[in-house]
C-alpha positions in Angstrom: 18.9 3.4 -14.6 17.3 6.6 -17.0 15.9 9.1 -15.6 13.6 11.4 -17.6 12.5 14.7 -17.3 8.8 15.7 -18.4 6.7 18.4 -18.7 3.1 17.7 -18.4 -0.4 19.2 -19.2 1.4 20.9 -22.1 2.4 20.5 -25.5 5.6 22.6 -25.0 9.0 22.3 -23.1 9.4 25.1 -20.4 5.0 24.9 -19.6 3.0 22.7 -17.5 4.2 20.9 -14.4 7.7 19.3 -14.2 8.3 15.4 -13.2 10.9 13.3 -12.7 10.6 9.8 -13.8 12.3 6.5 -12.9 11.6 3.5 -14.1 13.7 0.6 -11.6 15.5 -1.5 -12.4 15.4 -3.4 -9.0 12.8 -2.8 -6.1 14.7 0.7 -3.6 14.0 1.3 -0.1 12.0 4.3 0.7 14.8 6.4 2.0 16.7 6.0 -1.1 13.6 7.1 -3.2 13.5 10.5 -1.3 16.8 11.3 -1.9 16.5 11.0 -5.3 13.2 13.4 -5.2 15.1 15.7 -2.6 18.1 15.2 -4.9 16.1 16.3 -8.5 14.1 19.2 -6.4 11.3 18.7 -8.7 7.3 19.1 -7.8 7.1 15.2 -7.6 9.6 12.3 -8.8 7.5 9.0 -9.6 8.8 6.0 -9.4 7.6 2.6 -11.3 8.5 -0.9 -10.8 7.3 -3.4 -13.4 5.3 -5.9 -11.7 3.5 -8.7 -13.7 0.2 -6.7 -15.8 1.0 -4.0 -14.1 3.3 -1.2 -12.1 3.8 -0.3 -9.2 3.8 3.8 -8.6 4.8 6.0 -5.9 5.4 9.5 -6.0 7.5 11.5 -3.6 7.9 15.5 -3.6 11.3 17.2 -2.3 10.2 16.3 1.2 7.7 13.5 1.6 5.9 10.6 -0.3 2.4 11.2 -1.1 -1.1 9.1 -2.0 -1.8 10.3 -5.2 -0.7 12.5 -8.3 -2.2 13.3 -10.9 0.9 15.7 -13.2 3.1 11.9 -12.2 0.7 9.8 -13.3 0.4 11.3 -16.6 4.5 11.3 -17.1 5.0 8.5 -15.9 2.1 6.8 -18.8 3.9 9.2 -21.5 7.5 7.6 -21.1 5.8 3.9 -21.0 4.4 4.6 -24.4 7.6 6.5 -25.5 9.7 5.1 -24.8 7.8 1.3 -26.3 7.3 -0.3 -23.2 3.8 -0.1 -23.7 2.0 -0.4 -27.1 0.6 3.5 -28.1 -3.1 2.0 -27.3 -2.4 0.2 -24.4 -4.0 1.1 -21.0 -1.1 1.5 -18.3 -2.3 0.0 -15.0 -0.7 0.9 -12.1 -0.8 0.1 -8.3 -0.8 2.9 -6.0 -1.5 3.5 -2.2 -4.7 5.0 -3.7 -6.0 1.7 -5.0 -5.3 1.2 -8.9 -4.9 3.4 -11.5 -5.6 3.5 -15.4 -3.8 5.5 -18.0 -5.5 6.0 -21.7 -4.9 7.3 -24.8 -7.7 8.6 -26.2 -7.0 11.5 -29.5 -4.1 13.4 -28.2 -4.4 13.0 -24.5 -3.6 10.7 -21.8 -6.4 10.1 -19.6 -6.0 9.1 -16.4 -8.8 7.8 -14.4 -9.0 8.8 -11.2 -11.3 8.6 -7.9 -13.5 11.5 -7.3 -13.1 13.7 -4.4 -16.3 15.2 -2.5 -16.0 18.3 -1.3 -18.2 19.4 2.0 -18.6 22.8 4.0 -16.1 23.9 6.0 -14.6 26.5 7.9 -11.3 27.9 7.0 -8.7 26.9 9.5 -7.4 30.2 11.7 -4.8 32.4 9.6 -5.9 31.0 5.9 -7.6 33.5 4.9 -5.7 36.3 6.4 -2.6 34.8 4.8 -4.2 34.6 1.4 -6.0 38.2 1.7 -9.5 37.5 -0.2 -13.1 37.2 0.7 -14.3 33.8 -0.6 -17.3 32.9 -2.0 -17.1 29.8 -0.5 -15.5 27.3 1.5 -14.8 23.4 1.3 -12.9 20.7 2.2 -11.8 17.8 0.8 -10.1 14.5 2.6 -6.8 16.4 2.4 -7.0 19.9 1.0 -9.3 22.8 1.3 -11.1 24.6 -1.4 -11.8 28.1 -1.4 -14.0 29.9 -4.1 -13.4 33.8 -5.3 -15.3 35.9 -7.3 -13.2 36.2 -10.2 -9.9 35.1 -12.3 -8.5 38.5 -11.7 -8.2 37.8 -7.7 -7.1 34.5 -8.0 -4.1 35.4 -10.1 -3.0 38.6 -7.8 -2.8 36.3 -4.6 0.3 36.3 -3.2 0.6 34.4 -0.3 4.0 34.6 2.2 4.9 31.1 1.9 6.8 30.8 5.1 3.6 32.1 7.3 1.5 29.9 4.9 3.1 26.8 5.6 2.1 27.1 9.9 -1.3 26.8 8.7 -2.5 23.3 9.4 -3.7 21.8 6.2 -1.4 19.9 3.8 -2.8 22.3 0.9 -5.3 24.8 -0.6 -7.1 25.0 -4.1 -7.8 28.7 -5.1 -11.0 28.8 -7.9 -12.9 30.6 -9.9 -14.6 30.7 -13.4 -12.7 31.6 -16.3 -12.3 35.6 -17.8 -11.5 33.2 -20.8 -14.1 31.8 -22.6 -11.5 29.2 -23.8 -12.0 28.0 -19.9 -14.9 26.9 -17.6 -12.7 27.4 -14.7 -9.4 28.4 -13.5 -7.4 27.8 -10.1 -4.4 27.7 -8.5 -2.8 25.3 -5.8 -0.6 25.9 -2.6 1.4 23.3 -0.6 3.7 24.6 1.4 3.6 21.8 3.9 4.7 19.1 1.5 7.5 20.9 0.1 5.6 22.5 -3.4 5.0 26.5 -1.9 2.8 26.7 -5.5 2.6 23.3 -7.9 2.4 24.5 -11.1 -0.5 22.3 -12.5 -2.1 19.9 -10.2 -4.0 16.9 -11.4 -5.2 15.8 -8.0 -7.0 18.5 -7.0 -9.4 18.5 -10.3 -10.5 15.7 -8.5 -12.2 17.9 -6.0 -12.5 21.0 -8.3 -14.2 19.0 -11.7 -17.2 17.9 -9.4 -17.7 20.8 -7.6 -17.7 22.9 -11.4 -19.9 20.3 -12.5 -22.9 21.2 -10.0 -22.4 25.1 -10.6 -22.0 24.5 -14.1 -24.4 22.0 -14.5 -21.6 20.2 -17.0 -20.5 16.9 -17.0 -17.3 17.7 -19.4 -14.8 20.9 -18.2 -11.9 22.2 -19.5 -9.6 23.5 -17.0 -6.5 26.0 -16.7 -4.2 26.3 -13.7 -3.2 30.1 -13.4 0.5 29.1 -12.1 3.5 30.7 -13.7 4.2 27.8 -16.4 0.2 27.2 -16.2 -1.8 24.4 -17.9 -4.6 22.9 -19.5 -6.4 19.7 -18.0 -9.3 18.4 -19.6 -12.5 16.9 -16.8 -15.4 14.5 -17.1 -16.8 13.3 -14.6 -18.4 9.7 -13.8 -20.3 8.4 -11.3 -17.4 7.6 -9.2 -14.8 8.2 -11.0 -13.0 11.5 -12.5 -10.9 11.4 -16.0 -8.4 13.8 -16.0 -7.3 14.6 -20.0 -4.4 16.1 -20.8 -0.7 16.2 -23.1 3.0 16.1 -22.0 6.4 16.4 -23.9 10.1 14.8 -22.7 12.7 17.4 -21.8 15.6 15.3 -21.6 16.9 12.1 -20.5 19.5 11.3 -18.1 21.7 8.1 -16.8 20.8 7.5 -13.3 23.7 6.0 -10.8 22.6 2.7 -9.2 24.0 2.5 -5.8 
């Protein structure tokens, strides 16, 4: 089987969010698939299995599987066009435990439509805040994560959270925000997972399911253009729908790799 290596939400090697792809070649148990993800050590490893107009898709981090990502989604579309599978203006449709999913090329992005995530009012559990060390602006929570709101770019990027205390915190993760210092930018966050094996994910499409709504009723915009203020960083592209978010953005093939089947 080939493996490949992508970066994604970039147009440079080295940038944007790392994933390992694998397209099988035969359906794997579960087990086997984290291994592989444990084994690789990257933010997620996605997995495809060709099924009739479609493929199957499951993504795994270093520790666990998970419902849905967005920086997996994206690589995985970019190899199927790559590498020919698909045709250049062909939607890839995949089957995921978040219901289906549609990859499109539209200029020089793969957009990837996605179900919007509300976010409501919440209180911080005990210890977030005093791990992170800020004064939000506000608080939210999505199904999975919580959302927390600072005043500016500059405090967003100095958080520097102890990722072993961070990690007792119940919650699987937390999206930092703020607007942009750029003007480039509408808004800018950051996103920590500690309890799923990814202390910071360097660009996470998931969460701009949560964060492009929520900009859109401060901003009053229905199009955003994102950056996520992680080390490698990167640029995602929003619009939002009634139901539905599209998450825009580029990704590049670091290398390619023969994959032992056994």
């Amino acid at each position: 089987m080939k493996y490949y290596h992508v970066d994604t939400f970039t147009n440079k090697i080295f940038a944007g969010n790392p994933a390992g792809v694998c397209i099988l070649t035969a359906p794997k148990d579960e087990q086997w698939m984290q291994n592989i993800a444990t084994e690789m050590n990257l933010p997620i490893t996605a997995f495809l299995m060709k099924q009739e107009n479609s493929f199957g898709l499951r993504w795994f981090t270093p520790t666990i599987e998970i419902s849905l990502c967005g920086h997996g989604t994206l690589a995985s579309a970019h190899i199927l066009r790559e590498k020919g599978i698909l045709r250049v203006d062909e939607k890839a449709k995949f089957l995921t435990k978040s219901g289906p999913l549609i990859a499109s090329k539209v200029g020089n992005l793969i957009e990837l439509d996605f179900p919007l995530e509300e976010i409501r009012d919440a209180a911080a559990p005990p210890d977030l805040l005093e791990e992170l060390k800020v004064q939000p602006t506000y608080i939210g929570k999505s199904r999975t994560d919580y959302l927390i709101e600072v005043e500016s770019e500059e405090i967003l990027r100095n958080i520097a959270p102890d990722f072993a205390s961070l990690k007792k915190v119940k919650m699987r993760g937390v999206m930092i925000t703020s607007r942009s210092s750029n003007t480039a930018f509408d808004f800018v966050s950051r996103f920590f997972a500690p309890a799923v094996g990814v202390n910071e994910d360097h660009v996470t499409g998931s969460s701009h399911c949560c964060l492009g709504p929520y900009w859109q009723k401060k901003l009053n915009k229905t199009n955003l253009l994102a950056y996520q203020a992680s080390a490698r960083g990167g640029v995602i592209s929003v619009r939002i729908g009634s139901e539905r978010v599209f998450l825009g953005g580029e990704a590049v093939t670091v290398f390619t790799a023969d994959l032992k089947d056994e």
